[in-house]
Every structure is written in structure tokens, then in C-alpha cells.
Residue, then its C-alpha position, 0 to 999 in steps of 0.5 A: x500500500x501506498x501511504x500519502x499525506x492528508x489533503x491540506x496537509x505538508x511535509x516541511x524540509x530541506x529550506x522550507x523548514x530553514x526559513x520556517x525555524x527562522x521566522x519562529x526564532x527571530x519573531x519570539x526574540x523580537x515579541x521577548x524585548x517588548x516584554x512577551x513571555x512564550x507560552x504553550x498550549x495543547x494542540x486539542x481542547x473541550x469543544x466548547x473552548x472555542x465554540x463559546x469563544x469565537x462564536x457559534x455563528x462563525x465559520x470555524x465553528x459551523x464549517x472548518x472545526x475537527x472535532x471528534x469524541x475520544x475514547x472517554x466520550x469527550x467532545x474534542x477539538x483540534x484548536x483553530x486559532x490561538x487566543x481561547x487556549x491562551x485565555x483558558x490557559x490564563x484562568x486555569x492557572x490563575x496567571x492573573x493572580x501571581x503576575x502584574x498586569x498586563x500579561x503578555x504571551x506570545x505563542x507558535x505552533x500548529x492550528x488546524x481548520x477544515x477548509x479548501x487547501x490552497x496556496x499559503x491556506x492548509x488545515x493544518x498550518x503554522x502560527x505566531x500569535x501575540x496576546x496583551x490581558x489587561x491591556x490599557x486602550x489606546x496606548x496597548x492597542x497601537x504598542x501591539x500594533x508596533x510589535x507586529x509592524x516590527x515582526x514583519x520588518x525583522x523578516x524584510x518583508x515588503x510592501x505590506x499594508x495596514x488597514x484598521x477599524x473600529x467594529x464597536x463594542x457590543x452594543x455599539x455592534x449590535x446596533x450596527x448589525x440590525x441596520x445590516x439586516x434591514x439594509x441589505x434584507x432587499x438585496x438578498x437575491x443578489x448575494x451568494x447561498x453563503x452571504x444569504x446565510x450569513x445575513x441571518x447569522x453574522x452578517x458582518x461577514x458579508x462586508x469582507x466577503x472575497x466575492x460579494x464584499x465588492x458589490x455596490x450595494x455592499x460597499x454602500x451599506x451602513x458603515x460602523x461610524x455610524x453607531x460608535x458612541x462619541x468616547x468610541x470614536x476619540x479611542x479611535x481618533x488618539x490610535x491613529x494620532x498615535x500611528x502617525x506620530x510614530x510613523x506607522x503608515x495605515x489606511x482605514x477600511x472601514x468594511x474591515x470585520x473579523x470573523x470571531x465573535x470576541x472582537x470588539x473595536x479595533x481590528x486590524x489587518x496587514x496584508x501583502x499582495x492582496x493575501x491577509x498575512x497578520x491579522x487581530x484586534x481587540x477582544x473583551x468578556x473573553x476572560x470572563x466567559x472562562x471564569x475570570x473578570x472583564x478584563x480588555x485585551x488585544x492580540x494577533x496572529x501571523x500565517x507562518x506558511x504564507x509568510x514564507x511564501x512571501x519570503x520566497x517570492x520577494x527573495x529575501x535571502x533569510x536563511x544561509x544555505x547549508x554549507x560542510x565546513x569538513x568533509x573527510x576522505x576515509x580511504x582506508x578501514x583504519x582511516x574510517x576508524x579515526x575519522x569517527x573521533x575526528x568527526x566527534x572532536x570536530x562537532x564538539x569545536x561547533x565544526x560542522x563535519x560529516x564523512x561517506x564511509x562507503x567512499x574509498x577513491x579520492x574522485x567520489x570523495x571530492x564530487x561528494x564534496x561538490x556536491x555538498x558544498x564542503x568548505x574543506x575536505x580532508x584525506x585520510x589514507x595509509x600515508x597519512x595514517x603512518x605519519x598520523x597526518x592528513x591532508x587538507x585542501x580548502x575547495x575554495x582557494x583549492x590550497x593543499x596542505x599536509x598537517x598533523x592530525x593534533x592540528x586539525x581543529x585549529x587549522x581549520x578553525x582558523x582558516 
């Protein structure tokens, strides 16, 4: 039988999983220096985690969940998004009470959401979230968008937009949303099966909608500016006072949404070439729906395999390609012998070195070395044993040189 991977799934090596590795290191470095801390959280959670927290109406929940029960009849879910196992998290170790606020947690790892695979979209992918609890109005809002504005730039990427606004509070909100309805309820016709459904259930989605969103009618509908509460508006005025100041460009998208039901206000995101790359906003009465109080918080998450598209396609140069600095020529039985502790003291002195045993010619040594990209290859052979020296020759100036092997790892640390 033949075994391949699921759909929507990917196996990363070679200089995919570089450049993946990468981004993950240099984004935890850069979310540490503002004061993150990591934070890990299993990979499946009680169903309700994330059914209560980003809302019975969006598409995760009635469309992209996997789910199942395990063998103790307990529905489970395969976490789709970052936040509710943070917040759960949060609650359940009472993180509020032993740390000062505001908590501040950054995360990576796989998240999984059943939906049509496409470029830079699998349903299991890779994400980098940040989350503020606690978080002060105005001045966390644009610290956390400055974070992902540094992220971005810590892995040179380019020509990216930021589009932001303001959804409201909940009431402000549901305000916003009865006028929706009554708008667009004439125009139901002319929407797609999917819009329709959504007009009913969340008709928010409609306005970001790939296809529908487009629509005149649409894009005249009742914009949120016009429910927000009068404090509402100057949060949003001192946010992208603050934006300018620090000369953080941006444009307001005032049909921008997000499809989970704990965002209020300020929402926001980056997007390169027309493909969402790190999104969020922020969020509130998620902390108290896992048991704990009201408080305000904001966060994001980033699309690591889209990311390394985007690094690939602007060919940014991120990761060094894998080069041997040693590859030795064991020619002889007793020559592969030593050249296991050669290999073991090279390693230990942060060279990298490696030996084919199955080489013993001097020409499939050298084409394995080309092949390879080694820096150095060293022979071993009966001569050299019996004078207990090796010979070096560095493949890029193509010297030769016959040194003690007592010397080895000096000389080609020094080269």
C-alpha cells in the first residue's frame, strides 16, 4: 500500500523548514524585548473552548472545526486559532493572580481548520500569535500594533499594508448589525447561498466577503461610524494620532470585520499582495466567559506558511544555505576508524563535519564534496595514517596542505 499525506496537509524540509525555524526564532526574540513571555498550549481542547469563544455563528465553528469524541466520550477539538487556549490557559492557572498586569504571551505552533487547501491556506498550518490581558486602550492597542509592524520588518518583508477599524463594542455592534439586516434584507437575491446565510447569522461577514464584499450595494451599506458612541470614536481618533506620530503608515477600511465573535473595536489587518498575512484586534468578556473578570485585551496572529511564501517570492535571502565546513576522505578501514573521533572532536569545536564511509577513491570523495558544498575536505589514507597526518585542501582557494592530525581543529578553525 501506498501511504500519502492528508489533503491540506505538508511535509516541511530541506529550506522550507530553514526559513520556517527562522521566522519562529527571530519573531519570539523580537515579541521577548517588548516584554512577551512564550507560552504553550495543547494542540486539542473541550469543544466548547472555542465554540463559546469565537462564536457559534462563525465559520470555524459551523464549517472548518475537527472535532471528534475520544475514547472517554469527550467532545474534542483540534484548536483553530490561538487566543481561547491562551485565555483558558490564563484562568486555569490563575496567571492573573501571581503576575502584574498586563500579561503578555506570545505563542507558535500548529492550528488546524477544515477548509479548501490552497496556496499559503492548509488545515493544518503554522502560527505566531501575540496576546496583551489587561491591556490599557489606546496606548496597548497601537504598542501591539508596533510589535507586529516590527515582526514583519525583522523578516524584510515588503510592501505590506495596514488597514484598521473600529467594529464597536457590543452594543455599539449590535446596533450596527440590525441596520445590516434591514439594509441589505432587499438585496438578498443578489448575494451568494453563503452571504444569504450569513445575513441571518453574522452578517458582518458579508462586508469582507472575497466575492460579494465588492458589490455596490455592499460597499454602500451602513458603515460602523455610524453607531460608535462619541468616547468610541476619540479611542479611535488618539490610535491613529498615535500611528502617525510614530510613523506607522495605515489606511482605514472601514468594511474591515473579523470573523470571531470576541472582537470588539479595533481590528486590524496587514496584508501583502492582496493575501491577509497578520491579522487581530481587540477582544473583551473573553476572560470572563472562562471564569475570570472583564478584563480588555488585544492580540494577533501571523500565517507562518504564507509568510514564507512571501519570503520566497520577494527573495529575501533569510536563511544561509547549508554549507560542510569538513568533509573527510576515509580511504582506508583504519582511516574510517579515526575519522569517527575526528568527526566527534570536530562537532564538539561547533565544526560542522560529516564523512561517506562507503567512499574509498579520492574522485567520489571530492564530487561528494561538490556536491555538498564542503568548505574543506580532508584525506585520510595509509600515508597519512603512518605519519598520523592528513591532508587538507580548502575547495575554495583549492590550497593543499599536509598537517598533523593534533592540528586539525585549529587549522581549520582558523582558516
Amino acid at each position: 500500500m501506498k501511504y500519502i499525506k492528508q489533503r491540506g496537509t505538508e511535509d516541511i524540509f530541506g529550506k522550507y523548514v530553514k526559513i520556517l525555524s527562522k521566522i519562529e526564532s527571530v519573531f519570539l526574540n523580537v515579541a521577548t524585548l517588548s516584554g512577551y513571555s512564550e507560552i504553550r498550549t495543547p494542540m486539542f481542547e473541550a469543544v466548547e473552548v472555542f465554540s463559546r469563544s469565537v462564536g457559534e455563528s462563525s465559520d470555524i465553528v459551523k464549517k472548518e472545526f475537527y472535532n471528534f469524541k475520544d475514547k472517554g466520550d469527550r467532545e474534542i477539538a483540534l484548536r483553530p486559532e490561538g487566543t481561547a487556549s491562551v485565555i483558558r490557559a490564563v484562568i486555569e492557572n490563575k496567571l492573573l493572580d501571581k503576575e502584574p498586569l498586563p500579561l503578555k504571551y506570545c505563542y507558535s505552533g500548529p492550528m488546524f481548520r477544515y477548509e479548501r487547501p490552497q496556496s499559503g491556506r492548509l488545515r493544518q498550518f503554522n502560527q505566531f500569535g501575540c496576546e496583551i490581558i489587561g491591556a490599557v486602550p489606546v496606548y496597548d492597542d497601537v504598542d501591539c500594533l508596533s510589535l507586529a509592524v516590527q515582526l514583519l520588518e525583522s523578516i524584510q518583508i515588503k510592501n505590506w499594508t495596514l488597514e484598521i477599524n473600529n467594529i464597536g463594542n457590543f452594543e455599539s455592534r449590535e446596533k450596527w448589525i440590525s441596520a445590516l439586516k434591514k439594509y441589505l434584507e432587499p438585496f438578498k437575491s443578489q448575494l451568494s447561498e453563503l452571504s444569504q446565510e450569513r445575513l441571518e447569522s453574522n452578517p458582518l461577514r458579508i462586508l469582507d466577503d472575497k466575492i460579494d464584499g465588492k458589490l455596490d450595494f455592499v460597499l454602500n451599506a451602513p458603515k460602523v461610524s455610524e453607531f460608535l458612541s462619541s468616547e468610541e470614536k476619540e479611542a479611535q481618533s488618539a490610535i491613529e494620532k498615535c500611528l502617525k506620530d510614530m510613523g506607522i503608515k495605515f489606511k482605514v477600511n472601514p468594511n474591515l470585520v473579523r470573523g470571531l465573535d470576541y472582537y470588539t473595536n479595533l481590528v486590524f489587518e496587514f496584508i501583502v499582495d492582496d493575501s491577509t498575512v497578520l491579522a487581530g484586534g481587540r477582544y473583551a468578556k473573553l476572560v470572563s466567559e472562562f471564569g475570570g473578570e472583564n478584563y480588555s485585551c488585544i492580540g494577533f496572529g501571523a500565517g507562518l506558511q504564507r509568510l514564507c511564501l512571501l519570503i520566497e517570492k520577494q527573495n529575501t535571502q533569510l536563511v544561509d544555505e547549508d554549507v560542510c565546513d569538513v568533509v573527510i576522505g576515509a580511504l582506508t578501514d583504519d582511516a574510517k576508524i579515526l575519522s569517527l573521533s575526528l568527526l566527534n572532536d570536530l562537532r564538539k569545536n561547533g565544526v560542522s563535519a560529516v564523512c561517506k564511509f562507503s567512499l574509498d577513491k579520492l574522485v567520489k570523495v571530492f564530487s561528494y564534496a561538490e556536491r555538498i558544498k564542503a568548505k574543506n575536505v580532508v584525506i585520510i589514507g595509509a600515508k597519512e595514517l603512518e605519519n598520523k597526518t592528513v591532508m587538507v585542501k580548502n575547495q575554495t582557494t583549492l590550497e593543499q596542505k599536509e598537517i598533523k592530525i593534533a592540528d586539525l581543529i585549529d587549522f581549520i578553525k582558523n582558516k
